[in-house]
C-alpha positions in Angstrom: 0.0 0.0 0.0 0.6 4.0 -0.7 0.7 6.3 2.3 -1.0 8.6 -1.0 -3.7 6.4 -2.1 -4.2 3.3 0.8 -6.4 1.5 -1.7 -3.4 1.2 -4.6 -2.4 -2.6 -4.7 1.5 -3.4 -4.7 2.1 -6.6 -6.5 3.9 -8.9 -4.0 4.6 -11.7 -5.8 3.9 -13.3 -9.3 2.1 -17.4 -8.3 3.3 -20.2 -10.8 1.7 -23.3 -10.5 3.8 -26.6 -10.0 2.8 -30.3 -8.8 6.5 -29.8 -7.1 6.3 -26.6 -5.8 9.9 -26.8 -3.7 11.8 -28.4 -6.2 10.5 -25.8 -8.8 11.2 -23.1 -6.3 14.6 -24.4 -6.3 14.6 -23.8 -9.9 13.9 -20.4 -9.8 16.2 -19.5 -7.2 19.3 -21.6 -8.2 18.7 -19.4 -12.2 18.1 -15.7 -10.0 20.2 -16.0 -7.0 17.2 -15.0 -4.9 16.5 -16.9 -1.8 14.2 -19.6 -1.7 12.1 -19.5 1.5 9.9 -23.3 2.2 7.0 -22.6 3.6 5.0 -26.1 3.3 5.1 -28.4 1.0 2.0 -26.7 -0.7 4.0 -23.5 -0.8 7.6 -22.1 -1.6 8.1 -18.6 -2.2 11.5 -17.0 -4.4 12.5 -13.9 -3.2 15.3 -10.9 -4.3 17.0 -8.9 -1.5 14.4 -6.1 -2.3 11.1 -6.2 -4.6 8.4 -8.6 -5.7 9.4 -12.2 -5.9 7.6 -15.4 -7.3 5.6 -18.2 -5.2 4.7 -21.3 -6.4 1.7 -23.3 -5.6 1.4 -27.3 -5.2 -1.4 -28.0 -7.9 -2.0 -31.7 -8.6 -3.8 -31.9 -12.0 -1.1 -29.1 -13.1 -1.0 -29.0 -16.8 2.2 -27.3 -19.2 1.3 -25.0 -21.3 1.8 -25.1 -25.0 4.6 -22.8 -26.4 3.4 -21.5 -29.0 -0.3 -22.0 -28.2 -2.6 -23.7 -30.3 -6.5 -24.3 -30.7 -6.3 -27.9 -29.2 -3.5 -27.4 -26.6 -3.8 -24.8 -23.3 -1.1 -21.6 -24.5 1.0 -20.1 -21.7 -1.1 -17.2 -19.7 1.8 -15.4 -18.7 5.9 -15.7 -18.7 8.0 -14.6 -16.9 10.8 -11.9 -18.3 14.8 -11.8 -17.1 17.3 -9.6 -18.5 20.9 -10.9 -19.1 24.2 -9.4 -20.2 25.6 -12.7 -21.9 22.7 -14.4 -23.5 24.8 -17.7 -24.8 25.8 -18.1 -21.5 23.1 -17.6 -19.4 20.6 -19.8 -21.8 23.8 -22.6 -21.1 23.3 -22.0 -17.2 19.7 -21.9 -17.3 20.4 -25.5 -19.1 22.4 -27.1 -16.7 19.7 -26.0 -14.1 17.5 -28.0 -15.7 15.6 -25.6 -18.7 15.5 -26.7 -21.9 14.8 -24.3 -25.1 11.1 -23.8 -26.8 11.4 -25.0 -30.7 10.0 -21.7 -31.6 12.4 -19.2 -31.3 10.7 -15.6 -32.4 13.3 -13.4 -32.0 17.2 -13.3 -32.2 18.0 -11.1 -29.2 15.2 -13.2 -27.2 15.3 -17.2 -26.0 12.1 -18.3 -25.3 12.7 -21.3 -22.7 10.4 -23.7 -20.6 11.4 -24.4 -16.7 11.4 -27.9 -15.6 7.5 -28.2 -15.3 6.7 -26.9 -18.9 6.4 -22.5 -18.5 7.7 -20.7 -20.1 10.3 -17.9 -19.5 12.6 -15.8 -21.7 15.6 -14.4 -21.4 16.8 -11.4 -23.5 19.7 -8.9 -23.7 19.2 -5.1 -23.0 17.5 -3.3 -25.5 15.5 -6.1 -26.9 
């Protein structure tokens, strides 16, 4: 909240769903350096020294999106954006973390990849 306006919503935290909520909050934290904070095994929350973080929720009939999405297949409802200074290198970290890249590749200063459960996520060089 705003000491101007005490009805103006701060975004706290962007939810991903996962039917392994830790390990994919392990993910996330091992690719950002934030820290990853286990609250149950429901619930495990990513967060950066300062600023919004993510949280990830257990959710058993969890179901990847489809990058791009088609008519018969669910399409991603949102991804997640992280700017990097060395894009070969960081898509290669985010690799051996356990990412792999989306076939379709839209733009050349942009990699579209997919976490270990299936979202996606890009990864893109200043400016782009």
């Amino acid at each position: 909240m705003t000491a101007a306006d005490p009805s103006m919503p701060t975004l706290a935290a962007t939810v991903l769903q996962s039917p392994e909520p830790l390990a994919l909050a392990r993910f996330y934290g091992a690719l950002t350096g934030w820290s990853v904070h286990e609250d149950d095994p429901t619930w495990a929350r990513i967060r950066p020294a300062d600023g919004p973080g993510l949280s990830v929720q257990y959710e058993p009939a969890y179901v990847a999106p489809t990058w791009p999405g088609t008519e018969d297949a669910p399409g991603m409802q949102l991804h997640l954006d992280f700017q990097v200074e060395d894009l070969p290198a960081a898509v290669a970290r985010a690799e051996r973390l356990g990412a792999r890249q989306a076939e379709y590749q839209p733009q050349e200063d942009v990699r579209v990849l997919l976490d270990p459960d299936g979202h996606p996520f890009c990864l893109f060089l200043p400016g782009a």
